[in-house]
Backbone as a ProteinNet text record, in pm:
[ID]
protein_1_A
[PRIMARY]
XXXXXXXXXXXXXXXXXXXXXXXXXXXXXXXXXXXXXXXXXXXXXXXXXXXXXXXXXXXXXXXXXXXXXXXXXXXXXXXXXXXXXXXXXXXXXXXXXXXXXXXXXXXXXXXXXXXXXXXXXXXXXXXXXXXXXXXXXXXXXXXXXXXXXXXXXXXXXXXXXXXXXXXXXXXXXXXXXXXXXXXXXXXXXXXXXXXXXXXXXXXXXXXXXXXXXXXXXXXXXXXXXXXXXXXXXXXX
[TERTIARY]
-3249.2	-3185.4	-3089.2	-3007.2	-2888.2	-2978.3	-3060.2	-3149.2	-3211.6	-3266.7	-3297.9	-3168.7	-3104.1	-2959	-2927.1	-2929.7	-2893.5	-3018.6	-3127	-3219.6	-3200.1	-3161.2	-3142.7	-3024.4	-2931.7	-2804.9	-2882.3	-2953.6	-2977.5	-3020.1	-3083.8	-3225.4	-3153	-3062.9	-3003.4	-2886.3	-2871.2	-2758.6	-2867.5	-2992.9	-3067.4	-3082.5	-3136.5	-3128	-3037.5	-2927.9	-2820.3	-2778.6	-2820.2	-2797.5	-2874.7	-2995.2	-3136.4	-3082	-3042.9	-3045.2	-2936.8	-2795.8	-2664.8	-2725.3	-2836	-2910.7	-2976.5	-3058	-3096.4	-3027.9	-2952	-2848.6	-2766.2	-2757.6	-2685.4	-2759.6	-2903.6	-2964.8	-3026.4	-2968	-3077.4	-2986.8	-2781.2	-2721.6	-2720.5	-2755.7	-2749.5	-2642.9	-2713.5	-2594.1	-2535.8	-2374.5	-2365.1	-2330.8	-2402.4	-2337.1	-2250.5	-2143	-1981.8	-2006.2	-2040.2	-2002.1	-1853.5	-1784	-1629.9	-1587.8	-1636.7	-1605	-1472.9	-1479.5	-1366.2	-1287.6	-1255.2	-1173.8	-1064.9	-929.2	-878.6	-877.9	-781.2	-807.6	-747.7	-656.3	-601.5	-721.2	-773.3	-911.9	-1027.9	-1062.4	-1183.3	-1143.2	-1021.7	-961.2	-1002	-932	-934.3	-1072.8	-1135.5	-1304.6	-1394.6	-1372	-1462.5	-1404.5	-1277.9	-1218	-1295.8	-1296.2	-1346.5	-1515.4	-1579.4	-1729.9	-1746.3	-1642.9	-1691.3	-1636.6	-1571.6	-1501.1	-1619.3	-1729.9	-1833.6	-1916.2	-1924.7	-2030.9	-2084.1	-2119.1	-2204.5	-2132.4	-2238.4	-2263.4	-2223.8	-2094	-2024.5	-2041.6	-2099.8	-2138	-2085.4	-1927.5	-1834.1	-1905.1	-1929	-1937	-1865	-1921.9	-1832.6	-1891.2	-2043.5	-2179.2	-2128.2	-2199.3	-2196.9	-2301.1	-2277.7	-2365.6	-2471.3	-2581.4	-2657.7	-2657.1	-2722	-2630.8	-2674.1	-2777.7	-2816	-2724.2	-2626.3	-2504.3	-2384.4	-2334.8	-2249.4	-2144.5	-2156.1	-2058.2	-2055.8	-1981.4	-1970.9	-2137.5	-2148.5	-2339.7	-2365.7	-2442.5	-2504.3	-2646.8	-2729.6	-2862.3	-2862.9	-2980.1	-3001.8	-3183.4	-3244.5	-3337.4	-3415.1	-3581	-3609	-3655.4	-3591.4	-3629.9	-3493.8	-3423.6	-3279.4	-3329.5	-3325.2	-3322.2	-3255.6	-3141.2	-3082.5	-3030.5	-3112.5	-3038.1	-2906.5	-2886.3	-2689.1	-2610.6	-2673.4	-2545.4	-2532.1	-2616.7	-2557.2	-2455.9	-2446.5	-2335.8	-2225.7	-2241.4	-2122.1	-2049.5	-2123.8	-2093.6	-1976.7	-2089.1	-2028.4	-1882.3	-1867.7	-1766.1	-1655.5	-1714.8	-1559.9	-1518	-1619.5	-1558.3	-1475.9	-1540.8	-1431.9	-1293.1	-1289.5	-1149.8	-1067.3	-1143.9	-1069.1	-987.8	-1066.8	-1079.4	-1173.2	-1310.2	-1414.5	-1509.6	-1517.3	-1604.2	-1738.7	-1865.8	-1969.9	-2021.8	-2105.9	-2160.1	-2284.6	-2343.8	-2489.7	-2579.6	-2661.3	-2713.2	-2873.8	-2983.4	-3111.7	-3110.8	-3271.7	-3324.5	-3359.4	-3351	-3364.7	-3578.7	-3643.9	-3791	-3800.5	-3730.2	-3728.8	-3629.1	-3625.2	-3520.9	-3396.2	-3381.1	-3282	-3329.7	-3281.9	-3295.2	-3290.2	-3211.3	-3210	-3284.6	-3348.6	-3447.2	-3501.6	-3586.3	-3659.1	-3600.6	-3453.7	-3398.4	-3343.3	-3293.9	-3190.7	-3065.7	-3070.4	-2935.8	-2915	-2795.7	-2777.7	-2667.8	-2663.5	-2560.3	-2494.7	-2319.6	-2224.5	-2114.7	-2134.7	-2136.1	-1980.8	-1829.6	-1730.6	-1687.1	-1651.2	-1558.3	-1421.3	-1309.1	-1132.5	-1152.5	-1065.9	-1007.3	-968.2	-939.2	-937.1	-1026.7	-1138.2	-1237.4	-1404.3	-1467.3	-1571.5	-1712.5	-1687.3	-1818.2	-1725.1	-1811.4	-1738.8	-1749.8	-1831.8	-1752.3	-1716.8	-1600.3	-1554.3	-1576.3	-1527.5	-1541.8	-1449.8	-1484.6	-1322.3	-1288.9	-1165.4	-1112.4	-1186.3	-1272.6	-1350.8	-1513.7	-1523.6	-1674.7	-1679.2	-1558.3	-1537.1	-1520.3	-1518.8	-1469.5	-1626.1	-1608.5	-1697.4	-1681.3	-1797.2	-1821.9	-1871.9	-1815.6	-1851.2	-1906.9	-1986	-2031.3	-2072.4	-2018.9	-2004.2	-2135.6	-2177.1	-2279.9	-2252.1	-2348.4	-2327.4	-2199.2	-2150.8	-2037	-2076.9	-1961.6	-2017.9	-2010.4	-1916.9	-1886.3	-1934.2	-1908	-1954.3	-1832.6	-1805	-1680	-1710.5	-1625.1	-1660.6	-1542.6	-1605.6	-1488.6	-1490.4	-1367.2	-1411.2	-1271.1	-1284.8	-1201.8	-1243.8	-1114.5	-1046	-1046.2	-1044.9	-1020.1	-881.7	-771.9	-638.1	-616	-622	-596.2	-599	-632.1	-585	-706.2	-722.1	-829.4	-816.5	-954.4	-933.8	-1016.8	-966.3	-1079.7	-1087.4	-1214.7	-1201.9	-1332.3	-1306.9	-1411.3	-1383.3	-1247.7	-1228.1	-1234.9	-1136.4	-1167	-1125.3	-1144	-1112.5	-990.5	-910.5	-784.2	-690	-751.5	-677.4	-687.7	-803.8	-840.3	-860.3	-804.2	-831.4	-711	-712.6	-614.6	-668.1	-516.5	-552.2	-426.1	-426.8	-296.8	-324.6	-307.4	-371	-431	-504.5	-597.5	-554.8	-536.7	-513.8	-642.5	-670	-753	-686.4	-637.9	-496	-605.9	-671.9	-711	-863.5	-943.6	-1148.9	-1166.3	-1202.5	-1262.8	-1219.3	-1097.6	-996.4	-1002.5	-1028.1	-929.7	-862.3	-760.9	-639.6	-638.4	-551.3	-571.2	-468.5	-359.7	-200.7	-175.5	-166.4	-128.8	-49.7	-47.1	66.5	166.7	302.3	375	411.8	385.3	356.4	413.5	484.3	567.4	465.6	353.5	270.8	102.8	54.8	-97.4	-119.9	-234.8	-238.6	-423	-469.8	-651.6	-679.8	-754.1	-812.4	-901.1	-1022.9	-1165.5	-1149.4	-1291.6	-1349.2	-1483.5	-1461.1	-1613.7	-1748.9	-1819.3	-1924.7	-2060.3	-2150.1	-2230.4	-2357.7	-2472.9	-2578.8	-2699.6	-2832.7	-2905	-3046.7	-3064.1	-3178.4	-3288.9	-3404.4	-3554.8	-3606.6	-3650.2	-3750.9	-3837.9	-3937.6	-4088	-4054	-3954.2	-3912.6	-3876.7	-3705.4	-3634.3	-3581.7	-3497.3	-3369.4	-3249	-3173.7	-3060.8	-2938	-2833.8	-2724.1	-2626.2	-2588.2	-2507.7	-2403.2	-2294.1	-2144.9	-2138.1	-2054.2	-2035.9	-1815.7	-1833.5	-1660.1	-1664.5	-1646.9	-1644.4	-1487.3	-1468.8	-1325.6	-1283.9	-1144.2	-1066.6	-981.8	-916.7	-823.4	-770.2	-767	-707.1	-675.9	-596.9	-574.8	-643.3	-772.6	-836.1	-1028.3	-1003.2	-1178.8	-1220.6	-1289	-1379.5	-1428.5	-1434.7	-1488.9	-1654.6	-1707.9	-1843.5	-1868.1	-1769.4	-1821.9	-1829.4	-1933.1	-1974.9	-1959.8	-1913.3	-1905.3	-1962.1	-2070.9	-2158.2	-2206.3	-2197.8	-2226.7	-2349.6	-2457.1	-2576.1	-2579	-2597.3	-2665.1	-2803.7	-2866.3	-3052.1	-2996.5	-3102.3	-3100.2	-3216.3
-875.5	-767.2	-822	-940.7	-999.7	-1058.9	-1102.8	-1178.7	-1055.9	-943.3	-865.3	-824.8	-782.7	-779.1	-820.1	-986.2	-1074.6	-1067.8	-1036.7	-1053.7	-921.1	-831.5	-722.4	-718.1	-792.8	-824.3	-923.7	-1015.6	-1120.2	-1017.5	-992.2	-886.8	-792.3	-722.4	-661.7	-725.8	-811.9	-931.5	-935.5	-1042	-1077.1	-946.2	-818.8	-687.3	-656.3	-623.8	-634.3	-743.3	-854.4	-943.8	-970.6	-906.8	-908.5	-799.1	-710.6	-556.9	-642.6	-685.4	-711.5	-788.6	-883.6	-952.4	-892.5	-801.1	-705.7	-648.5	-585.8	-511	-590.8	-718.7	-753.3	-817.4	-862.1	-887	-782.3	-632.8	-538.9	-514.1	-561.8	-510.2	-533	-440.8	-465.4	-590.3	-630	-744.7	-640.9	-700.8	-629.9	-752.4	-796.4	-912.5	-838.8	-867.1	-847.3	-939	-884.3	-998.1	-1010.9	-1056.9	-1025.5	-1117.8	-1146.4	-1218.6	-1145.8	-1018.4	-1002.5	-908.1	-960.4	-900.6	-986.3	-950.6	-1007.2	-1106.2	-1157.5	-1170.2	-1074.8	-995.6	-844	-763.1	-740.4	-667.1	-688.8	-799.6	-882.1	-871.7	-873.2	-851.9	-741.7	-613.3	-474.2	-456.5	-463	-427.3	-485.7	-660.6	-705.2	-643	-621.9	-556.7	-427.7	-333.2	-218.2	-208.5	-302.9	-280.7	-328.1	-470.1	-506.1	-421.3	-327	-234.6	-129.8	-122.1	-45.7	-97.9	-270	-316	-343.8	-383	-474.2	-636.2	-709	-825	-859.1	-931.5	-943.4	-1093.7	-1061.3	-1202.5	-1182.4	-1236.2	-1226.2	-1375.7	-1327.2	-1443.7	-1441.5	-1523	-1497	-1527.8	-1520.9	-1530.9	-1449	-1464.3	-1393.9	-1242.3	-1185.5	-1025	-1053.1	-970.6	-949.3	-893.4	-922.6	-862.7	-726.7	-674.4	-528.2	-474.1	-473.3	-409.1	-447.4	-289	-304.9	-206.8	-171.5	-26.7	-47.9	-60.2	-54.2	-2.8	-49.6	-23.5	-88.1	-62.7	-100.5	-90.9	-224.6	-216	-263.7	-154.8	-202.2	-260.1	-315.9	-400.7	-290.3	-300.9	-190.4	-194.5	-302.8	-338.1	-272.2	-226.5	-141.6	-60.5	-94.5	-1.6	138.5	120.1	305.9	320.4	414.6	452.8	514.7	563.3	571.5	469.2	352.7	244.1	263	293	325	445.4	506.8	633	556.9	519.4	420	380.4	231.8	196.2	235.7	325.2	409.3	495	510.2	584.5	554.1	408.3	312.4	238.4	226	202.2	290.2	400.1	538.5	541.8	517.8	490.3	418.8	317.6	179.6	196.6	329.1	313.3	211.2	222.5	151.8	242.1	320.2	411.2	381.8	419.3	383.7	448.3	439.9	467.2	427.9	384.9	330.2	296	344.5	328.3	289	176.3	146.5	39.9	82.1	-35.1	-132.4	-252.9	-373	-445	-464.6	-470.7	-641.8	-711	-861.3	-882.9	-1059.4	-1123.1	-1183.4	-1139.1	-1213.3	-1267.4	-1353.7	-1436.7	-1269.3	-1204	-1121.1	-984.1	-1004.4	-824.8	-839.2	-876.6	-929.2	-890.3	-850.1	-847.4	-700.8	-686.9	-572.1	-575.9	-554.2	-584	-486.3	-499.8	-473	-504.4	-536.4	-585.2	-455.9	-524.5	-432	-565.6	-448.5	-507.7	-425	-466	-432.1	-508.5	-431.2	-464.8	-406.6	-476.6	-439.1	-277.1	-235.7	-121.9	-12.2	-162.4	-86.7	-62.4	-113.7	-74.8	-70.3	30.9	17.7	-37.7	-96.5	-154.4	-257.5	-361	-556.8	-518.6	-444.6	-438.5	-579.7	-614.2	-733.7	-815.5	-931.9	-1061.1	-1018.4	-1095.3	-1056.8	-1171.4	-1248.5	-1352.1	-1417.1	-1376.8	-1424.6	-1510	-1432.5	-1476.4	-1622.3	-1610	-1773.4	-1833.1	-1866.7	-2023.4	-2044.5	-2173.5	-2233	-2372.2	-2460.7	-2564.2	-2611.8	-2648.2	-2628.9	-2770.3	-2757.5	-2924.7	-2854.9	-2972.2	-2985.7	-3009.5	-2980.2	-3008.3	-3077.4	-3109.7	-3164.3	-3225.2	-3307.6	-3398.2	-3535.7	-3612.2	-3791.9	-3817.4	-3771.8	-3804.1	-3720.7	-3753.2	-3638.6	-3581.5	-3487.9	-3383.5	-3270.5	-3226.1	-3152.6	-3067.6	-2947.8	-2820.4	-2795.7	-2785.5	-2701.6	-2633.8	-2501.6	-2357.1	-2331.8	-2349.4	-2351.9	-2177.3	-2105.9	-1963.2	-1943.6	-2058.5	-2041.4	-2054.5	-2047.9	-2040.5	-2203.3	-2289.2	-2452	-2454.6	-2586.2	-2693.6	-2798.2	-2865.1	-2986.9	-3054.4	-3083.1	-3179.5	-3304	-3376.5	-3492.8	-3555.6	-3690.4	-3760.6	-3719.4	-3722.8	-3667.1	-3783.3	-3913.2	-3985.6	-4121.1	-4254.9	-4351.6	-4368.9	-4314	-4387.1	-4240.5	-4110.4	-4002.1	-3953.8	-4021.5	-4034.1	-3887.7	-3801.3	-3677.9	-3581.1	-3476.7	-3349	-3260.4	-3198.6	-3084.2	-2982.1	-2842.8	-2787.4	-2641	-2552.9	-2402.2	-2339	-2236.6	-2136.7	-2006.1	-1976.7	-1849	-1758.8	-1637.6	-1517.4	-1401.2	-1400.6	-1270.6	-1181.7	-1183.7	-1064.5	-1146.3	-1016.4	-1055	-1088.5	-1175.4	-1277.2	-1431.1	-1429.6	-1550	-1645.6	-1762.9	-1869.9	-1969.6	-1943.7	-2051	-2181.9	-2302.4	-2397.7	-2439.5	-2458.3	-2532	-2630.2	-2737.1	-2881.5	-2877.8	-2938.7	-2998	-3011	-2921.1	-2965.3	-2925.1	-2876.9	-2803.8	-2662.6	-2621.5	-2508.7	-2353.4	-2393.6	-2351.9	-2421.3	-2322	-2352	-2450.4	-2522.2	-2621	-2592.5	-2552.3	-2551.3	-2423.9	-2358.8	-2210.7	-2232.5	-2128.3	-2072.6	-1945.7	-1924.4	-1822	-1824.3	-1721.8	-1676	-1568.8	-1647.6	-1569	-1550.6	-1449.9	-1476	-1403.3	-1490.2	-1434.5	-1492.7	-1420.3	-1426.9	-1546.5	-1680.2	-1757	-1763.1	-1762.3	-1775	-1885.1	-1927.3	-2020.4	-1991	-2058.1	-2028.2	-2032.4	-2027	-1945.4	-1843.2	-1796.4	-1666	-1621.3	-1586.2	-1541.5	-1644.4	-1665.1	-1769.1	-1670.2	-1643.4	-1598.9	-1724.7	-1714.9	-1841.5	-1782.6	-1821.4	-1826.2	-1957.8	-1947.8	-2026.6	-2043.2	-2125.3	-2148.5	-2273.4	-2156.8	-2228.4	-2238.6	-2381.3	-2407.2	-2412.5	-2311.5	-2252.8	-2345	-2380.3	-2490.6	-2593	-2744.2	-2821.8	-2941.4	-2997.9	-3143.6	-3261.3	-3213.6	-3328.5	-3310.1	-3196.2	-3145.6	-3122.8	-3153.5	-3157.2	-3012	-2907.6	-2777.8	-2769.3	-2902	-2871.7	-2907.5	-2941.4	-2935.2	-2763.2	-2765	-2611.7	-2610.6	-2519.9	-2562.6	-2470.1	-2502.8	-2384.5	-2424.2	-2299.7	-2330.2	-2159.8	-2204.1	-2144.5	-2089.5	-1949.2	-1918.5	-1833.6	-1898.8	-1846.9	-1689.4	-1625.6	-1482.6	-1466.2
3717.8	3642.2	3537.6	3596.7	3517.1	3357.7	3387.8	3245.4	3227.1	3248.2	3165.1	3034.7	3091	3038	2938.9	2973.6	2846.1	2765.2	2799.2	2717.7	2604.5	2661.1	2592.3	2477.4	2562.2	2477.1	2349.5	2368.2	2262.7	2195.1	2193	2127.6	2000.6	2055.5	1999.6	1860.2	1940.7	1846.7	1739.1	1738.7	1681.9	1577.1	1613.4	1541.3	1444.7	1486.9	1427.2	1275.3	1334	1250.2	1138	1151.8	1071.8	977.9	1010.8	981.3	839.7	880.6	819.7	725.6	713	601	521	605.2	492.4	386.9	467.6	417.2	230.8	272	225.8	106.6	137.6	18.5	-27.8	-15.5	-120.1	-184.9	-179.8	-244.9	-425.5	-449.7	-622.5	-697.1	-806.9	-862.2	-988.7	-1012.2	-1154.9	-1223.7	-1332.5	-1422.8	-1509.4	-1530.7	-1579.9	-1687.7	-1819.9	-1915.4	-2000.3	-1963.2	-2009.9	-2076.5	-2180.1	-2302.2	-2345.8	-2379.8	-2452	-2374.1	-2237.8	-2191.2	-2137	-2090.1	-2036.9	-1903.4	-1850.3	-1720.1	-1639.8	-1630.3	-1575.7	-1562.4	-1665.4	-1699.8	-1620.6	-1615.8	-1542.2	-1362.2	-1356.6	-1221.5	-1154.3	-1256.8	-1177.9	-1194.2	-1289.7	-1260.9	-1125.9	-1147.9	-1040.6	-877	-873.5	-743.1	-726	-804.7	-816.7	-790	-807	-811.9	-665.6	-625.3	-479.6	-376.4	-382.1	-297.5	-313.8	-387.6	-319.7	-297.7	-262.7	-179.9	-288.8	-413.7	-527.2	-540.7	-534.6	-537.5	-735.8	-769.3	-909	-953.7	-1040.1	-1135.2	-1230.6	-1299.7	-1451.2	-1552.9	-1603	-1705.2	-1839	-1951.6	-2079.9	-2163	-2153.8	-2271.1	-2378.4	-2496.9	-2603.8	-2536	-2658.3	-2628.6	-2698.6	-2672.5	-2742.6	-2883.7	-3003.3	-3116.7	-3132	-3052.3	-3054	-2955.1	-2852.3	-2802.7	-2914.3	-2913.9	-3012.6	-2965.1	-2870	-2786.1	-2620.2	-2548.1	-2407.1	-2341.1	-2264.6	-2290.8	-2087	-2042.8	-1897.7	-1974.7	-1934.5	-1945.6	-1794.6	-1733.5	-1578.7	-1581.5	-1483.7	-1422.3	-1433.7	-1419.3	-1383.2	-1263.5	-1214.7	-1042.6	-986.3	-1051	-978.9	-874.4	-722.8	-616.8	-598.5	-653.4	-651.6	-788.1	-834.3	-969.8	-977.1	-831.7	-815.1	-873.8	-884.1	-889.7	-1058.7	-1125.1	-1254	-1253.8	-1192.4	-1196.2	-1125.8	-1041.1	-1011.2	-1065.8	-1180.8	-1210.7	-1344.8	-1400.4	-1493.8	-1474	-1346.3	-1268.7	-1298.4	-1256.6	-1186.3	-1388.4	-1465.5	-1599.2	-1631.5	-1666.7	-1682.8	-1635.9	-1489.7	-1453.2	-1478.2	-1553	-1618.6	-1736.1	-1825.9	-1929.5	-2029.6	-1965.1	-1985.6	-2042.6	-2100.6	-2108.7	-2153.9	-2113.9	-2114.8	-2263.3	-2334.4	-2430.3	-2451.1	-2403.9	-2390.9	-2279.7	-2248.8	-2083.6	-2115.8	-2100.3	-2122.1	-1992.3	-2007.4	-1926.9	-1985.6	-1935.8	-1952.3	-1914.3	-1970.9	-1978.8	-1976.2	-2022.9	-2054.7	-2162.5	-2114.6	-2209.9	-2192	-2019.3	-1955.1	-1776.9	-1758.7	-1623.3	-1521.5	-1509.3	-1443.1	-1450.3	-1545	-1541.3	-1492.7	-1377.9	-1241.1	-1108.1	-1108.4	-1025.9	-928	-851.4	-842.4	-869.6	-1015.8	-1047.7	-1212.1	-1275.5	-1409.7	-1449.9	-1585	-1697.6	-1749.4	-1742.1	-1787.2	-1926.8	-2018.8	-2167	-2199	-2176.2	-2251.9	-2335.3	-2470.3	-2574.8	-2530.4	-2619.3	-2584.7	-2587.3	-2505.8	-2545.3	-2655	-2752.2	-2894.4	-3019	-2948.1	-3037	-2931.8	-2984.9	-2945.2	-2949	-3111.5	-3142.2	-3219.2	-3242.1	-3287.6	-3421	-3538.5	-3633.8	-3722.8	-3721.7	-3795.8	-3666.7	-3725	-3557.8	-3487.7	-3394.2	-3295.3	-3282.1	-3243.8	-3227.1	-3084.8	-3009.5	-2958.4	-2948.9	-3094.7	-3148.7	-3236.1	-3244.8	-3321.1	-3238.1	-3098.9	-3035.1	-3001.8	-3074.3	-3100	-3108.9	-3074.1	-3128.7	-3305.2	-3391.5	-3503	-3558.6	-3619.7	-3721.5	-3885.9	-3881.4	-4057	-4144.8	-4223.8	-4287.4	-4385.2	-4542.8	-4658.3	-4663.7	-4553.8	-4591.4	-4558.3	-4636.8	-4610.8	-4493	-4412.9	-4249.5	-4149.5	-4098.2	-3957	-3901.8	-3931.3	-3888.1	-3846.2	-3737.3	-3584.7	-3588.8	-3558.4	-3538.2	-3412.6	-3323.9	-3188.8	-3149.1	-3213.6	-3142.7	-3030.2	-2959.4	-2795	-2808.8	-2686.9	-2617.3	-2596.5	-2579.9	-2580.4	-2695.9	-2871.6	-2964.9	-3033.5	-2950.1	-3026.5	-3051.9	-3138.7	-3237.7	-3202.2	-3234.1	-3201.2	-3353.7	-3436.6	-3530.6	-3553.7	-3558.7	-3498.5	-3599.7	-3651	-3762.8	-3881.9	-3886.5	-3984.4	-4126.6	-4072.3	-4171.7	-4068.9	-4076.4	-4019.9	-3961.3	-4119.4	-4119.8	-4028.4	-4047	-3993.1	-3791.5	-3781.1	-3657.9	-3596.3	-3476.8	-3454.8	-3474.3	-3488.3	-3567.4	-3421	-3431.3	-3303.1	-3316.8	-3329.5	-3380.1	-3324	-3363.2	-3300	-3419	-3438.2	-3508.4	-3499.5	-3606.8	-3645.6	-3707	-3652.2	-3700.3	-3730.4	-3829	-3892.3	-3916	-4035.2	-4113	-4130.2	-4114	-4212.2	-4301.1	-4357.5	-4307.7	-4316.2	-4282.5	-4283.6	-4178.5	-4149.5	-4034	-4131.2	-4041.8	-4096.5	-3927.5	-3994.1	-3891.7	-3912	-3863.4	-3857.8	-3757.3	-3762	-3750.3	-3657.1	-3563.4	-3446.5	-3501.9	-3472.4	-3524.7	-3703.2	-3729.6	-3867.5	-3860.8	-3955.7	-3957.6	-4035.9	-4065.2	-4162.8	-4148.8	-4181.4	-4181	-4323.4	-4277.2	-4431.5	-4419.1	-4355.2	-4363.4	-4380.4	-4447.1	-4483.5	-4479.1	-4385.1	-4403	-4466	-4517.1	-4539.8	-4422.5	-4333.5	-4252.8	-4310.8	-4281.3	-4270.7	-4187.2	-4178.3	-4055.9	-4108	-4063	-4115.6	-4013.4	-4006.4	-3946.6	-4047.4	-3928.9	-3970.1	-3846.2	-3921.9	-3777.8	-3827.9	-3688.1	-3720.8	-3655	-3629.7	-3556.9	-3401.9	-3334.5	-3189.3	-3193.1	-3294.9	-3250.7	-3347.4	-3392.8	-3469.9	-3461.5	-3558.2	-3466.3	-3548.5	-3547.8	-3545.5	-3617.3	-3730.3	-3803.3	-3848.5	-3787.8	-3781	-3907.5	-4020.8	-4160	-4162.7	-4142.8	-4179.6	-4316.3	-4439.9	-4606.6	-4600.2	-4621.5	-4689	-4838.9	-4794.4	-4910.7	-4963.1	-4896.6	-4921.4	-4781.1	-4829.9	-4728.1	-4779.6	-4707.5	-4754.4	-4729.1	-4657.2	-4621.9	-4600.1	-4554.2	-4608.3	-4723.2	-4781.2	-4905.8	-4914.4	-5014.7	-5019.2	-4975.2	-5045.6	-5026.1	-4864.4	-4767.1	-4634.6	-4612.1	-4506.8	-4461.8	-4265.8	-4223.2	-4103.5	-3996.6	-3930.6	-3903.4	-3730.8	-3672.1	-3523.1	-3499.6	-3458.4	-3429.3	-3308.7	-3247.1	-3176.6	-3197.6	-3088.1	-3070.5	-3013.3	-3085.3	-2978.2	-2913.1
[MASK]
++++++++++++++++++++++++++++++++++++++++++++++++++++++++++++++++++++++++++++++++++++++++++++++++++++++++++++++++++++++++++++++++++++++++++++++++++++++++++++++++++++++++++++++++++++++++++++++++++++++++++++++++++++++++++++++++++++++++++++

């Protein structure tokens, strides 16, 4: 009788435990792309989605350049179409407000999945519009110059430029994005900006995709040459 018992007891454990796996792998994913959100921001959201049991993936990819408004594209492998109302719910409360809702058909690692992508811009605007001081950090290289000179805008506001000339070795100071279509670059230590861009952004294909070209033309500096061009590519 005593080993029936335990047998019953295992049995049930085993049940239980099967069940809690299940359970746990049908829970929907939400990828959080929070590029341009804070970290306060990124906080109260991912708290908010796992307090109803969704599985939170934050990242800080660029967007797609066809989202241009707070937007959820879900899987069309999404198991409960509740979790888009959910989701949508718990933005709202944020002050996240949703504005765009599609399914997702291909084009990302996850449309295969049970899961869906949640796409916020700041608070104060709803669609990107001009750049945002986020779309520029970048890795940058120089073109049509004698040397090989390298741009790379940091997410905490600094620079780093580097190849610049033998004798100048590497420059690193903070970046300024005041007004469209301006970057300014001020020197360690420097009371005043001494480097001016002009930005611009335009779309090139080649025989794969589309690529997305971010252009930083210099206005004035004391040490870049005008005809350098400084350009960092993304594929879409």
């Amino acid at each position: 009788m005593t080993s029936v018992i335990n047998k019953f007891a295992r049995t049930s454990v085993f049940f239980a435990c099967f069940i809690a796996l299940v359970s746990c792998a049908s829970k929907p994913t939400i990828y959080v792309y929070g590029k341009y959100l804070s970290e306060v921001e990124v906080a109260q959201l991912e708290r908010k989605l796992i307090e109803e049991n969704f599985n939170v993936k934050v990242n800080e990819l660029d967007f797609p350049t066809t989202i241009s408004t707070n937007a959820i594209l879900y899987s069309f492998m999404l198991k409960e179409p509740s979790t888009i109302d959910t989701v949508t719910e718990i933005s709202e409360q944020l002050n996240m407000p949703i504005k765009s809702i599609s399914s997702l058909k291909e084009g990302n690692h996850w449309y295969t999945k049970n899961a869906l992508a949640l796409f916020i811009f700041p608070q104060s605007t709803d669609k990107l519009g001009d750049l945002l001081m986020q779309d520029l950090v970048h890795r940058y290289q120089a073109e049509d110059c004698d040397s090989a000179i390298e741009l790379h805008l940091y997410k905490d506001g600094s620079y780093h430029l580097s190849n610049i000339d033998e004798s100048l070795g590497q420059q690193t100071g903070r970046w300024h994005y005041r007004q469209y279509p301006y970057l300014e670059l001020q020197e360690k230590g420097a009371n005043y900006s001494s480097h001016y861009f002009e930005i611009s952004q335009s779309l090139e294909k080649d025989q794969i995709s589309e690529i997305k070209i971010t252009q930083l033309i210099p206005l004035s500096s004391y040490i870049i040459p005008q005809d350098c061009l400084f350009r960092f590519g993304l594929r879409q």
